[in-house]
C-alpha positions as CSV (number, residue, x, y, z in Angstrom):
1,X,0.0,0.0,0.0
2,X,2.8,2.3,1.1
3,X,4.6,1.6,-2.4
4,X,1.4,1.9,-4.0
5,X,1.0,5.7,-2.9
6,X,4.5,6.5,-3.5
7,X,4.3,5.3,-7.0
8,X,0.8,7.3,-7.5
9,X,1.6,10.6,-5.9
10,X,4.9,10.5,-8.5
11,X,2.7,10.6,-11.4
12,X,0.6,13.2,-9.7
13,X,4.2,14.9,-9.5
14,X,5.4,14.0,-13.1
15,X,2.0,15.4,-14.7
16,X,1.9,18.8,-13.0
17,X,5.6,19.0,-14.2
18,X,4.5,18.4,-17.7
19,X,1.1,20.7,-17.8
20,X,3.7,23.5,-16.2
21,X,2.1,23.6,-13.5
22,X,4.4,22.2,-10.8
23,X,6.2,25.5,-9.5
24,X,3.0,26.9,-8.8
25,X,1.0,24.2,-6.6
26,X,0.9,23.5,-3.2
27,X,1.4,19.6,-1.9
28,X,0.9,18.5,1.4
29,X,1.0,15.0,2.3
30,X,0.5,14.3,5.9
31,X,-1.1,11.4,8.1
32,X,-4.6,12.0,10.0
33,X,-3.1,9.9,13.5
34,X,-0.2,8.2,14.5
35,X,0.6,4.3,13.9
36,X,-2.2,1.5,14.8
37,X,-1.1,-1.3,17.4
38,X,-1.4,-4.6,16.0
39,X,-4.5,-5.0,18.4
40,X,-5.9,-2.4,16.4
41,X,-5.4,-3.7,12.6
42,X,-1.9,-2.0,12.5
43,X,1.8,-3.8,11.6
44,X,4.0,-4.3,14.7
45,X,4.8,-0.2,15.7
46,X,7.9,-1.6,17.0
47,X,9.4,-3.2,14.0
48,X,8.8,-0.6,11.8
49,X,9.8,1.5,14.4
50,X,6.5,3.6,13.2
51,X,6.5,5.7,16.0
52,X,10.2,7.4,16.0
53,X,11.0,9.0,18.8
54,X,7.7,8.7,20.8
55,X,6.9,5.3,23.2
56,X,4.9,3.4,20.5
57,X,3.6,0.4,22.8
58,X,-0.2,0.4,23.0
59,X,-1.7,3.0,25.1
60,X,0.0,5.4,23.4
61,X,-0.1,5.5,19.4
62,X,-3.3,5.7,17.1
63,X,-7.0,5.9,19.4
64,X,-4.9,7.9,22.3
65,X,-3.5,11.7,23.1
66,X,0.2,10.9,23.6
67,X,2.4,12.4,21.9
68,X,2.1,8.6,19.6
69,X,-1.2,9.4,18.6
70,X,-1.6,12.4,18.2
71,X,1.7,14.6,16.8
72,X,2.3,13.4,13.2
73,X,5.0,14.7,10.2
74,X,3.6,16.9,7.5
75,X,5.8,17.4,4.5
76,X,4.5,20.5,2.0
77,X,6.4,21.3,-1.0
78,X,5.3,24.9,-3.7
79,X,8.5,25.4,-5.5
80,X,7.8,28.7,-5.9
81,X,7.2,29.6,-2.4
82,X,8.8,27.3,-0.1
83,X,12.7,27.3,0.3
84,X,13.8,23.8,-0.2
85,X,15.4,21.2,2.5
86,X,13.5,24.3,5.4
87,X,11.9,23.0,8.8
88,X,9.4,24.6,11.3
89,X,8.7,23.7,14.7
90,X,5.6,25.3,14.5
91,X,3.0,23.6,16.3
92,X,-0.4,23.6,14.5
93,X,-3.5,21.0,13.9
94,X,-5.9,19.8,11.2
95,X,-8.6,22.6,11.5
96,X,-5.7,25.1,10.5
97,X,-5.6,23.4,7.1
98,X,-9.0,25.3,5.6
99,X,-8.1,28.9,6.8
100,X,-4.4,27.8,5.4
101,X,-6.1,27.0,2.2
102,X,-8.9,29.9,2.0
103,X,-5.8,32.5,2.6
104,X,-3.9,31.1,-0.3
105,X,-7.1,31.2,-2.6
106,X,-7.6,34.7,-1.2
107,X,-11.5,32.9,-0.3
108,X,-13.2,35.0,2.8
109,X,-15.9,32.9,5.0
110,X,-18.1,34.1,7.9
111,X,-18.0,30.7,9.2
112,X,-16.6,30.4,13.1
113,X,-13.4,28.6,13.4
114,X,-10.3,27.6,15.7
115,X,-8.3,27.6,13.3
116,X,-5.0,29.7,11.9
117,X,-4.0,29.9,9.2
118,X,-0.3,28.9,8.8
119,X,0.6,30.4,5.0
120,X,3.3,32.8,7.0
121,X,4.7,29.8,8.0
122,X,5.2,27.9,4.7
123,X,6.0,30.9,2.9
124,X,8.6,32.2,5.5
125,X,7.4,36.1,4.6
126,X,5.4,37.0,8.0
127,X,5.3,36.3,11.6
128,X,3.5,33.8,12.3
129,X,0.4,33.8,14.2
130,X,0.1,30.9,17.1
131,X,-2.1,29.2,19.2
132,X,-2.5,29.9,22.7
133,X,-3.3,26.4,23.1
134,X,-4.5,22.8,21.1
135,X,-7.5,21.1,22.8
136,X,-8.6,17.3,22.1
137,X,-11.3,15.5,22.7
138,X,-11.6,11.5,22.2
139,X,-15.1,9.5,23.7
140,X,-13.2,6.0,22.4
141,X,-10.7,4.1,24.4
142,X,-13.0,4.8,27.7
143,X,-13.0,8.8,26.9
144,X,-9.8,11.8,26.8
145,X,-9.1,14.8,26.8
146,X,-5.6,17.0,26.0
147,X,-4.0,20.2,25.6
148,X,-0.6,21.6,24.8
149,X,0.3,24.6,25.6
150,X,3.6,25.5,24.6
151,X,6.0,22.7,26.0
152,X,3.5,21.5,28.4
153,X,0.8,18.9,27.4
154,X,-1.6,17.7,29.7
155,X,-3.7,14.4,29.0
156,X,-6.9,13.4,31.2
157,X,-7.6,9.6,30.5
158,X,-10.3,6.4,31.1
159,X,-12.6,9.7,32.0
160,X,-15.5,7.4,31.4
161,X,-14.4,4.9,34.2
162,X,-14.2,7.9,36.9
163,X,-10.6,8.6,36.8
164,X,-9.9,12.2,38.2
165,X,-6.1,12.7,37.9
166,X,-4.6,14.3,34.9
167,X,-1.5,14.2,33.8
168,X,1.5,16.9,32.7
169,X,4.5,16.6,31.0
170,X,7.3,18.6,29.9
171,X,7.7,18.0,26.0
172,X,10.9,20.3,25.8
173,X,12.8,17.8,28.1
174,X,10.4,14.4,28.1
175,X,9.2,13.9,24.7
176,X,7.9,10.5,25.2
177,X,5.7,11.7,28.2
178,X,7.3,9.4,30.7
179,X,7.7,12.0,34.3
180,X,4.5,13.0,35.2
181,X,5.0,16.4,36.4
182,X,1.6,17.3,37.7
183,X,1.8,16.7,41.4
184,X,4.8,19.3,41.1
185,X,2.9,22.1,39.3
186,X,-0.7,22.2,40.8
187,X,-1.9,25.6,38.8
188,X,-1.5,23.7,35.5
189,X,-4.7,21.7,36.8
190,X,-6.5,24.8,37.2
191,X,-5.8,25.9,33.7
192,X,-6.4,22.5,31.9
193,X,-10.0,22.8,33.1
194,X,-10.3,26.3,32.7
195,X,-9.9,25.6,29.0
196,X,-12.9,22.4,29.1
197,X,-15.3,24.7,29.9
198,X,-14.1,27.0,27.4
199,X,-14.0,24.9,24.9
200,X,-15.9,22.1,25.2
201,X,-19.5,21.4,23.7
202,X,-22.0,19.0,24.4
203,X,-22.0,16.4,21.6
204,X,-25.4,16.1,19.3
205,X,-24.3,12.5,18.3
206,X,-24.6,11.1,22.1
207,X,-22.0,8.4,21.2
208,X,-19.2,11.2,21.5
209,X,-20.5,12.1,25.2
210,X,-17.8,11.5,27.6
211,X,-20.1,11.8,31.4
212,X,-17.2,12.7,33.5
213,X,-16.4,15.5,31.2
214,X,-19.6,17.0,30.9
215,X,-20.3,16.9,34.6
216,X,-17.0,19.5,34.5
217,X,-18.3,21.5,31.8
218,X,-21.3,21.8,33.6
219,X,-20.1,23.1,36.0
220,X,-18.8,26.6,34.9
């Protein structure tokens, strides 16, 4: 399957060279979730080593908020406005793609969204607006919630089974989320649920409703 893409986005590649029209189009080819466990339909995350540099055992790759799961590569190439072989750390998520995509088509919408465009960041010719914070929700795998902000990432887990404690970790210094700093910096517990109330929403499809979570948001 993997050669199978390869071999099909190069023709996509090969026919906007030969229409002209390669220098001038944006490509972005990114994944919507980290690696599946083996449990899960996936290959073995370990011997593909599909997770790089995150802790890829189950529990923490494709269905959950770790850093596994959740934080994937994206690879965008516009000849004509993107400086070859360039990096960004900047930290952005899916729902920034369409205001991305309406600023390059110069396309304006009155439609409510959380998301920033990241154009300055592709083409390098701005500064960048960013995110205060990311926010996740998940009802699967017995319900989650997470935010990073900045280098901190905080994860709230099996919500649905009554579980209260939440979880911080430094990703500057502890990428694979392995020291639980959250006993040491109690105000980050305050803020975590700050941002629930702000942001969450009770779901119309009631298979998304998480209880424990809603009795917080009900609560503001």
């Amino acid at each position: 399957m993997v050669s199978y893409l390869d071999e099909n986005v190069g023709k996509l590649v090969a026919y906007l060279k030969k229409e002209g029209l390669y220098e001038n189009t944006l490509i972005i080819f990114t994944s919507d979730n980290g690696p599946a466990s083996p449990g899960d339909g996936g290959a073995s995350t370990k011997w593909f080593n599909s997770s790089g540099k995150f802790n890829n055992n189950y529990g923490r790759v494709k269905g959950f908020t770790y850093e596994g799961g959740i934080r994937v590569p994206m690879i965008a190439t516009w000849p004509a406005k993107i400086k070859a072989n360039s990096k960004t750390n900047h930290i952005s998520s899916f729902y920034d793609v369409l205001p991305t995509f309406n600023e390059i088509a110069n396309v304006k919408t009155n439609y409510k969204s959380d998301g920033i465009s990241f154009y300055n960041t592709l083409t390098n010719s701005e500064k960048q607006k960013n995110h205060e914070y990311l926010y996740w929700e998940f009802a699967g795998y017995n319900g989650q919630v997470a935010v990073r902000m900045g280098k901190w990432k905080m994860i709230w887990k099996n919500i649905k089974k009554g579980n209260k404690e939440v979880e911080l970790y430094n990703l500057e210094t502890d990428i694979k989320e392995e020291n639980n700093l959250m006993e040491n910096h109690p105000e980050m517990r305050v803020k975590f649920f700050e941002i629930i109330k702000k942001e969450h929403q009770t779901p119309e499809n009631k298979s998304f409703i998480i209880d424990g979570l809603e009795e917080v948001y009900h609560q503001k």
